[in-house]
N, C-alpha and C positions, 0 to 999 in steps of 0.2 A: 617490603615487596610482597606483592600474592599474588600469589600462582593457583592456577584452580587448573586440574587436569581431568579431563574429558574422555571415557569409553577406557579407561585402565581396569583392568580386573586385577581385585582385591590381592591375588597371589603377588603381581605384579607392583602391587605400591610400592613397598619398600625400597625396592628398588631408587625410586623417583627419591622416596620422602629424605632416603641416606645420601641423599648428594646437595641439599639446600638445607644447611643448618642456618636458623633465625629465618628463614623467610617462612611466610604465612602460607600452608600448602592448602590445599584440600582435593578430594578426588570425586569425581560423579562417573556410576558405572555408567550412565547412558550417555548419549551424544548429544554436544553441544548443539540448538536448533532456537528457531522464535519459540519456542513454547519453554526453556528452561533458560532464559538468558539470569532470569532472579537469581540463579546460583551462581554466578559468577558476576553478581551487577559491580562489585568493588573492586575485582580483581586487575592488577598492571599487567599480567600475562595468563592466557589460556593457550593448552595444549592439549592439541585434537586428534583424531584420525579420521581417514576417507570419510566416516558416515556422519562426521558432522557435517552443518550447514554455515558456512559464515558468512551470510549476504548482510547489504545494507541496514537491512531493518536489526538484525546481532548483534554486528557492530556499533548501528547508534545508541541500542539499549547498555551499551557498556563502556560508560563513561570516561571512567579511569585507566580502560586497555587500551597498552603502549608497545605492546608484541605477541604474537600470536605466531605460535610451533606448533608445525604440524610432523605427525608421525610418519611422512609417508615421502616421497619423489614428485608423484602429482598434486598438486594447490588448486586443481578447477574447480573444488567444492568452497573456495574462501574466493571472496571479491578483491583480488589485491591492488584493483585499480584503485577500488573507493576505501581501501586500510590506509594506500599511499596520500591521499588527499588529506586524512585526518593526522597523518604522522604514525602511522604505526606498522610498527615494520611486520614482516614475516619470512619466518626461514622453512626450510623442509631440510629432506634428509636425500643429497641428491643420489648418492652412489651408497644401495646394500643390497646385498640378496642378486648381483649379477649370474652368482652361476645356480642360484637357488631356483630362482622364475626359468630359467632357461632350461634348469633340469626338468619341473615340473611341466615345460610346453612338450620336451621332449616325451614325458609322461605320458600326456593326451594323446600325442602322436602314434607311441605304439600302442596303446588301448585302440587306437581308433584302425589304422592299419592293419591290428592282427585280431581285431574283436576281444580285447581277453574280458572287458567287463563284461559285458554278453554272454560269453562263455562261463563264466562264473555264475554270472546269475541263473544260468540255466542249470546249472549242475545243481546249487542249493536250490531249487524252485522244482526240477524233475527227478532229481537225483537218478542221473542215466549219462551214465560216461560215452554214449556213443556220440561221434561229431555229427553236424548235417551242416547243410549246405550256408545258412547264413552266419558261419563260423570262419567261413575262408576269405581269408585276408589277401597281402599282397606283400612282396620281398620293400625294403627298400631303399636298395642299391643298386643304384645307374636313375631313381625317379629325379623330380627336379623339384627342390624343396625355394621357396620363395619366400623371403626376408623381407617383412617389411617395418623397416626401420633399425639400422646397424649400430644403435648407442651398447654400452657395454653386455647388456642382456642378450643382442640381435647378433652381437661377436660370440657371445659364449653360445647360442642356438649355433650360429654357424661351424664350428671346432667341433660339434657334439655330430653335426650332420657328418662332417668329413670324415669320423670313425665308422660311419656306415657306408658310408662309400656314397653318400650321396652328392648328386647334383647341386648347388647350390647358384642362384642367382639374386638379387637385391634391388630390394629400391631405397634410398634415403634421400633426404631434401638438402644435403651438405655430406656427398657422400665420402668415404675415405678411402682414398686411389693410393696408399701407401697401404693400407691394410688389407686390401683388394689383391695386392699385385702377392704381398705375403704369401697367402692363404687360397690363391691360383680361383676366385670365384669373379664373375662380373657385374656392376650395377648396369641397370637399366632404366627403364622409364617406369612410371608406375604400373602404366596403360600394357604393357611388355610382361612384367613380373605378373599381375595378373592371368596372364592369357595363356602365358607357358609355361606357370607350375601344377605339379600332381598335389602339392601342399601349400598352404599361403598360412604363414603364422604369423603376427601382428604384435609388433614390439617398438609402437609408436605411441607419443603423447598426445593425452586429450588435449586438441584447442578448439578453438570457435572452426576453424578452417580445415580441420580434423573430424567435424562431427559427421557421421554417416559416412564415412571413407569408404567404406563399403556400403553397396546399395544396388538396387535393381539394374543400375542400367550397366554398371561392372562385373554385376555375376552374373549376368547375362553374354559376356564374354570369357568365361569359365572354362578351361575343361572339363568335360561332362565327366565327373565321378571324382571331382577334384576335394582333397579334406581342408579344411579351415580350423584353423587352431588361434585364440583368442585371448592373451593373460595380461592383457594390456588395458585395456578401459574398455568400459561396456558400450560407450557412444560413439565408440569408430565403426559399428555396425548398426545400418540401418534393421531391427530386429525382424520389421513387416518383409524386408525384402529377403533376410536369412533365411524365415520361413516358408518363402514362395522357392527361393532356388533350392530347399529341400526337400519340398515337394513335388518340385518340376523334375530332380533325380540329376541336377546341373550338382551339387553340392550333396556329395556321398556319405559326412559324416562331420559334425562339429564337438569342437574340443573347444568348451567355454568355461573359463574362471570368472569371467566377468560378464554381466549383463546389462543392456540399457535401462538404465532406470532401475538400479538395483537395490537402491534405496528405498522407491516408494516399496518394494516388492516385499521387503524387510519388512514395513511399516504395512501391511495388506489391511490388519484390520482397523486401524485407526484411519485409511484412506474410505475403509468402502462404511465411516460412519462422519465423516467428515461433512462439517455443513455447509463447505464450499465444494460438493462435490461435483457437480455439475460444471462449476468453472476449470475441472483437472479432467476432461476426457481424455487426454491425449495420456495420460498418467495411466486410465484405466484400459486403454488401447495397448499399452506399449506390458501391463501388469500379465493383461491375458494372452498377447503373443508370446510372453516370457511363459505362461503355464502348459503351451501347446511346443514347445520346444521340449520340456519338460517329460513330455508326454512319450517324446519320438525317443524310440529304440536305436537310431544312429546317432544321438547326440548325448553329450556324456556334459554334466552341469555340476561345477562346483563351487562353492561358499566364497570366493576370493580369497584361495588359500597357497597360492604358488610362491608368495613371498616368504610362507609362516614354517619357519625353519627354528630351532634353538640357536642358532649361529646367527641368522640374517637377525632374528629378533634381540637378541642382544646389541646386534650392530645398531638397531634402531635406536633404542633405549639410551646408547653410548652418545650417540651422534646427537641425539633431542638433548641429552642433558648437556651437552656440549655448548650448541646452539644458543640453550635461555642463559647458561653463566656467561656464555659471552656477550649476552645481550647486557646482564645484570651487570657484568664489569667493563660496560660500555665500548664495547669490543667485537661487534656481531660477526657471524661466519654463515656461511649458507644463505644468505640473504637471496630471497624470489624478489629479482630484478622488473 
């Protein structure tokens, strides 16, 4: 059996290599993509994270792959429709890091509410303790924070809210009316949740019918000064329209771990020498709104790091190696249906 694992840093081998005695392991620090399938052309199992690519053309250069583990809860970067046609399974790691992502949305929220990175930067930058005026924030207890999407992350955001005394309203597509009635909060409609919170945090899966969930013609029914908070996947926001409702002053302040098109943006300078570039405008559209976000003093941009916890990351580790022995003793668990 060989396993070839994909974007593990060298600390972190060990880990993997002491739990698959006799099997053929190996490790590539970069991410599995068309352009490095050669390192893993023999291998029965590859194990990824988010920044690999596992489209058609990956899969068919990999002859002998019979399962494919991914590090992560979301699989929208692996083709599972076309892994299932050839017979090759894939698992993920559904449930880790629930109160780790949800501490860290909570994170943005008060940076963004009460300016502290701002303020910070301002003290190392002028070194002058006096406050001024785009330092004053907002209390917030009695606002109306808006859930979107109540899987285990969207409950622990909500239990985090209620210690503040805040509002709390929802939307989920299968919502939970026993856990609702618990915790004294209401779902709504999406169209609802939108309109009437001071916060909207985003703790929904990437799908096809997910992509742009947010977009010009919903932040256009915003409360004016409303925050947006984002540690969910970068393609639930339309990026062209995030930018306009921040400049329009509809959208007061964005708390993003994740960006659309966060990949190419990683990759910047292998895109902007690419000799298909002409055929990726929309890549190079979505790279430069991402750098004008970047730019703005009310938005606060981080690495995709709300998961990366010593706790949540071992849970990962635990669960992946779980995963491939139950695949190897023909026994799978986790399997992406």
């Amino acid at each position: 059996m060989k396993i070839t694992f994909f974007g593990v840093e060298k600390v972190d081998q060990s880990f993997f290599s002491q739990s698959f005695n006799g099997a053929d392991i190996s490790f590539i620090e970069g991410k599995l993509d068309e352009n490095n399938t050669e390192k893993a052309k023999d291998s029965d199992v590859v194990c990824v994270f988010v920044n690999s690519v596992v489209n058609k053309k990956v899969i068919d250069a990999l002859p002998n792959l019979k399962f494919i583990a991914t590090r992560a809860t979301g699989y929208n970067n692996i083709d599972c429709e076309y892994a299932q046609t050839k017979g090759i399974k894939v698992s993920n790691v559904p449930a880790y890091g629930s109160h780790t992502v949800a501490e860290f949305a909570f994170g943005l929220i008060l940076n963004l509410s009460r300016n502290i990175l701002k303020a910070n930067n301002y003290i190392k930058e002028k070194s002058d303790f006096n406050y001024f005026l785009e330092m004053e924030g907002f209390d917030l207890v009695d606002k109306t924070l808006g859930i979107i999407g109540t899987g285990k992350i969207g409950k622990n955001v909500l239990k985090i809210a209620k210690g503040f005394g805040i509002n709390v309203i929802a939307y989920d597509l299968y919502p939970d009316l026993v856990f609702a009635k618990e915790n004294n909060f209401q779902y709504k409609t999406f169209e609802e949740v939108i309109s009437q919170s001071d916060i909207i945090t985003l703790h929904a899966p990437s799908t096809k019918e997910n992509v742009h969930l947010i977009n010009k013609n919903n932040i256009s029914t915003m409360k004016k000064g409303v925050l947006l908070v984002n540690t969910a996947r970068g393609e639930l926001i339309d990026t062209d329209a995030l930018v306009w409702g921040l400049k329009e002053g509809i959208i007061a302040g964005a708390g993003l771990d994740v960006l659309e098109g966060e990949n190419e943006l990683k990759d910047e300078m292998e895109l902007l020498t690419s000799s298909s570039r002409l055929a990726r405008t929309n890549d190079y559209k979505t790279m430069l709104e991402d750098h004008v976000l970047m730019e703005m003093p009310n938005v606060i941009i981080t690495p995709h790091i709300a998961f990366y916890t010593r706790e949540a990351v071992s849970e990962i580790f635990k669960t992946t190696i779980a995963n491939i022995k139950g695949f190897i003793d023909n026994n799978p668990i986790n399997l992406v249906k």
